[in-house]
C-alpha positions as CSV (number, residue, x, y, z in Angstrom):
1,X,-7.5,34.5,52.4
2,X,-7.8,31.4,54.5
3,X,-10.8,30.6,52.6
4,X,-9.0,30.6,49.4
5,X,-6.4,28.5,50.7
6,X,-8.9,26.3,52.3
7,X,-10.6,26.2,48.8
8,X,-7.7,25.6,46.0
9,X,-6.0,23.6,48.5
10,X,-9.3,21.2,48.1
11,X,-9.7,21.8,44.3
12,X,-6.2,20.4,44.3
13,X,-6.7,17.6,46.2
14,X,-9.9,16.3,44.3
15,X,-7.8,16.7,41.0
16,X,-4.9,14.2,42.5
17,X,-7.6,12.0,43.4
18,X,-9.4,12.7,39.8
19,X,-6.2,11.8,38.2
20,X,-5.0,8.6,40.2
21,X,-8.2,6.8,39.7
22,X,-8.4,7.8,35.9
23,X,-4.8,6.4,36.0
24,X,-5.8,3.2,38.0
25,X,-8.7,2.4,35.7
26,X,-6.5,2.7,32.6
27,X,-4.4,0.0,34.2
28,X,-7.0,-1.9,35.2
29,X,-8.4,-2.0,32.0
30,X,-5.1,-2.8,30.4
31,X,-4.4,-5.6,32.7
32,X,-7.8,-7.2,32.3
33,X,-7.5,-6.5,28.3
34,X,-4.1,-7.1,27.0
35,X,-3.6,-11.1,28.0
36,X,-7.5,-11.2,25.3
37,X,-5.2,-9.4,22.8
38,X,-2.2,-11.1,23.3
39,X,-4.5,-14.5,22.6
40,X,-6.1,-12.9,19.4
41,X,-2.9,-11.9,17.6
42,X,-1.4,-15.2,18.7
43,X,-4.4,-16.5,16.7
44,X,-3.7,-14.1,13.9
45,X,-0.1,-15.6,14.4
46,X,-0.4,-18.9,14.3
47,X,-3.7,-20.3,12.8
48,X,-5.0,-22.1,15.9
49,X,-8.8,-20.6,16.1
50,X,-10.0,-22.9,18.7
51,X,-8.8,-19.8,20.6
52,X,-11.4,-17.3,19.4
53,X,-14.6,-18.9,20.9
54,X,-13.2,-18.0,24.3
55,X,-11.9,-14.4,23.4
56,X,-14.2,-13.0,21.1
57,X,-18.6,-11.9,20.5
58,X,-20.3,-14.3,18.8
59,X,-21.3,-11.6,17.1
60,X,-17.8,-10.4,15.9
61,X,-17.8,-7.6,13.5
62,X,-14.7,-7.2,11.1
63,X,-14.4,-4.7,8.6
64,X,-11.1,-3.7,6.8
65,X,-9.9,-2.0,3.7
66,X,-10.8,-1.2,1.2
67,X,-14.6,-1.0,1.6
68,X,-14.9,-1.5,5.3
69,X,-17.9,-3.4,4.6
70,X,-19.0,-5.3,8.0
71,X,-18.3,-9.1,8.2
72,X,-20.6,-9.8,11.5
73,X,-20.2,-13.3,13.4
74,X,-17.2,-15.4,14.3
75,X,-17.2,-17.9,11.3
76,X,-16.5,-15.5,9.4
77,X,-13.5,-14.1,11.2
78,X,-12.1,-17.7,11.2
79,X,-12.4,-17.6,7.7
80,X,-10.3,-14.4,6.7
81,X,-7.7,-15.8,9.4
82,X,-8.1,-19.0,7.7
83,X,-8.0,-17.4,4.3
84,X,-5.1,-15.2,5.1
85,X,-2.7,-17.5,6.3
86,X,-3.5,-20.0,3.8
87,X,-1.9,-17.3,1.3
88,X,0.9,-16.0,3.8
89,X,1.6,-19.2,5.9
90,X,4.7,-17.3,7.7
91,X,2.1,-14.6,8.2
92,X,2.9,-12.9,11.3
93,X,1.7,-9.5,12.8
94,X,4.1,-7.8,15.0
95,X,2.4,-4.7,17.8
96,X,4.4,-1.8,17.1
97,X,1.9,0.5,19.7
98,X,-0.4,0.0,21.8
99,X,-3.5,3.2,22.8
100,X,-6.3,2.5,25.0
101,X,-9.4,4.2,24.0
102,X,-11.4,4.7,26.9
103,X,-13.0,1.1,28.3
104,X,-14.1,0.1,25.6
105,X,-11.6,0.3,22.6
106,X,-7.7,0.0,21.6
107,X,-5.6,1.2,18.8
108,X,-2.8,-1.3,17.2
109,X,-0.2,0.2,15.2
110,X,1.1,-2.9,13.3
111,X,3.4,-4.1,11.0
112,X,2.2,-7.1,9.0
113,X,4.6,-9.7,7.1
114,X,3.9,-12.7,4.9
115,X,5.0,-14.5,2.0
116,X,2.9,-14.9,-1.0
117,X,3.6,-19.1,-0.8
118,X,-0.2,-20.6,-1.8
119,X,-3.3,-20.1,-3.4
120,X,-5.9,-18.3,-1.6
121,X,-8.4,-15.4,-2.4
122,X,-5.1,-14.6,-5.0
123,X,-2.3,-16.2,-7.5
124,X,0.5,-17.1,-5.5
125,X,3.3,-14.6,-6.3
126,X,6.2,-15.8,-3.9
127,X,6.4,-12.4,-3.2
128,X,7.1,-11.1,0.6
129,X,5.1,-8.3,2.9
130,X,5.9,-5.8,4.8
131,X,2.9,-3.3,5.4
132,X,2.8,-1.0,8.2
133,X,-1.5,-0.5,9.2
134,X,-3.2,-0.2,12.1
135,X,-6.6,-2.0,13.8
136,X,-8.8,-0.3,16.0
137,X,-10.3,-3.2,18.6
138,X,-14.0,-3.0,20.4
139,X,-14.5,-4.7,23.3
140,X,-17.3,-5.2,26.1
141,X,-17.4,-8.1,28.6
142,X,-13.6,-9.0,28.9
143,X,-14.6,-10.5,25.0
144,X,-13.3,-8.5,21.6
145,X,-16.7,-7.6,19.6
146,X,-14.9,-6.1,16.3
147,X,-11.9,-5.0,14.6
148,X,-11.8,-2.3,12.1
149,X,-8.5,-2.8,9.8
150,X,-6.6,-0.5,7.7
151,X,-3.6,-0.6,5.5
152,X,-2.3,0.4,2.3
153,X,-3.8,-1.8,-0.2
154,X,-1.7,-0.1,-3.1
155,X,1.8,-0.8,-0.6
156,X,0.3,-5.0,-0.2
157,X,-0.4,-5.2,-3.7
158,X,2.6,-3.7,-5.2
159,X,5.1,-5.4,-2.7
160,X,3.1,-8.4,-4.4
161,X,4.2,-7.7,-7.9
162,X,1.1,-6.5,-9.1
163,X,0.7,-3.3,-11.3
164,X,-2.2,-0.9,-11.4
165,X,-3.0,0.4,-14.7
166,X,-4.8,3.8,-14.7
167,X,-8.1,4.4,-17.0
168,X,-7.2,6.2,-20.5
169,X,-8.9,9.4,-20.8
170,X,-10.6,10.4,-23.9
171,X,-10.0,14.2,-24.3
172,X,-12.9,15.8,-25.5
């Protein structure tokens, strides 16, 4: 009997110790990671991408919706910021959540808003956003290496004025 005392009185004590260091390295990772995101949605924000070089891989790999097809190095990340908030120049993502994914990843959830005031990759529409999406953020080195975006592209493009005409189908 004093055995199994001696014994789940141990198991117990590894499992607080198990649990407060899982705990602490969550933190830790939070604490070293969330000033890096707080500095890449600022850039997101505002437009200033002298920022990224310090935060983020040279070998940065975005993908997004709708064909997550990779975009792989910085330059191009500057451009879709650049891109996007020539289009949306109030363009302005706000964290909603926040979910660390091990020590190497984090979930947004995100609302984005914007409006449609200049030409960019689309006709200007003067049109405002409001999309709900979330990103899922890699990072290795205290540096962000990707970003994997999704969002309703139907919600953006209607909320734009646009209209999506379904094919005719020939009956047969």
């Amino acid at each position: 009997m004093k055995r199994l005392i001696f014994l789940l009185t141990n198991i117990a004590l590894l499992l607080f110790i198990l649990q407060v260091s899982t705990s602490c390295q969550e933190q830790d990772i939070a604490t070293r990671i969330n000033p890096i995101l707080n500095k890449y949605l600022d850039v997101w924000n505002t437009g200033n991408l002298d920022e990224l070089d310090a935060i983020t891989s040279s070998e940065f790999e975005l993908r997004m919706t709708p064909d997550f097809e990779p975009k792989i190095g910085r330059d191009l990340l500057k451009e879709e910021i650049a891109n996007t908030r020539m289009g949306f120049p109030d363009f302005n993502i706000k964290e909603d959540k926040i979910f660390f994914v091990g020590d190497s990843a984090v979930v947004i959830h995100w609302t984005i808003t914007g409006t449609n005031t200049e030409k960019s990759s689309m006709p200007v529409t003067g049109n405002k956003v409001n999309v709900p999406g979330f990103s899922v953020i890699f990072f290795a080195d205290n540096l962000i290496t990707g970003e994997w975006i999704a969002f309703s592209d139907l919600m953006w493009v209607s909320q734009l004025g646009f209209t999506i005409t379904p094919p005719e189908f020939i009956k047969k």
